[in-house]
N, C-alpha and C positions, 0 to 999 in steps of 0.2 A: 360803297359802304365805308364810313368814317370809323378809324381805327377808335376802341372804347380805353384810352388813357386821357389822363390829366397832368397837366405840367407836375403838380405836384403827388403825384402816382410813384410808391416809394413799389421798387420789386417790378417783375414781368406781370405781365400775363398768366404764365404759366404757371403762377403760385395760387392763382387761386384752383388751373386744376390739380392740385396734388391730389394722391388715392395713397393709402397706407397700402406698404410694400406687399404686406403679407395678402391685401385683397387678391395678388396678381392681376387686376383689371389691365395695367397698361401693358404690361408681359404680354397679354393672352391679348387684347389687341394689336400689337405690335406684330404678333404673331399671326394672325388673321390674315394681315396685310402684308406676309410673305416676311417681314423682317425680323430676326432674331440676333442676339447678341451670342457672341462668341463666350465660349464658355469661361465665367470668370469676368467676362468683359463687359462692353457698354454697347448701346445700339448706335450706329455709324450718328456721325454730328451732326444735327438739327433735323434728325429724324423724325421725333416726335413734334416738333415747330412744322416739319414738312408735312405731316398726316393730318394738323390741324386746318393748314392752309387748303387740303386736299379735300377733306373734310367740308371743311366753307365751302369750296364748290363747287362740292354734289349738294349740297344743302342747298346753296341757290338756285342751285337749275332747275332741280329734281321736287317738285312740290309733295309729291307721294312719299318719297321718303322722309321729304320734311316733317308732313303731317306723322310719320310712323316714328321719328324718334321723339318728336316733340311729344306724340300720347305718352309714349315709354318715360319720359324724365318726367311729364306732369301724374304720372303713378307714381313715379317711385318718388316725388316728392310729397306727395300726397299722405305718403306714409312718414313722413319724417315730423318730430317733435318739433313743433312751432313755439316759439316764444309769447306768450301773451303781450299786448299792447300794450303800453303804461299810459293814461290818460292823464296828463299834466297843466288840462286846458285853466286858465287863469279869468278872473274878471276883462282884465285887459288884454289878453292872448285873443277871447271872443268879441271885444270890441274893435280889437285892430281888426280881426277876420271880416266883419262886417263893413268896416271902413275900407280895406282895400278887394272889398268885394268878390271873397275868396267862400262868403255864406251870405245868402241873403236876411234882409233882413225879416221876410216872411217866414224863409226856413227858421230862423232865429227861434219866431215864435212861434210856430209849427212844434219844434222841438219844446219848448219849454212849456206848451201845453198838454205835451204828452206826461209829464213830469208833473202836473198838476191834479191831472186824472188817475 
């Protein structure tokens, strides 16, 4: 599996999982998995780096499980406020598409007789 950064990849990984403190989501799985921080304290170093790597894999072994967390995030995504699309397509935005053959040129007109009807 090829690590998912780019040279020009500003921060970790780990910034995009951030969770607001007060969810306690990473508390209460830290805690799951036997580790807690000392009172006052932080949990041992690359702790939560180590749970993700652990994490991976049982996620690749383990198909079942796969499938059971992957239903779980595709719910709870599901419920989450989606952006609408901005459609920004241009005269010439639809001619290049056609040109490097990213839409054909039947779909082309496929489409723009539905817009006629």
């Amino acid at each position: 599996m090829s690590p998912a950064t780019t040279e020009t990849q500003k921060g970790t990984a780990m910034d995009y999982l951030a969770a607001p403190r007060d969810s306690g989501i990473v508390k209460n799985l830290m805690a799951m998995l036997g580790f807690v921080a000392a009172t006052g304290g932080r949990l041992p170093a690359g702790c939560k780096y180590d749970t993700l790597i652990a994490l991976n894999d049982a996620l690749a072994t383990d198909d079942e499980l796969r499938s059971m967390v992957s239903t779980r995030v595709m719910e709870l995504q599901s419920k989450r406020r989606v952006s609408t699309t901005r459609v920004a397509a241009t005269p010439e935005s639809i001619v290049a598409a056609v040109q490097n053959g990213t839409i054909s040129l039947e779909e082309l007109k496929a489409k723009l007789s539905e817009f006629e009807s």
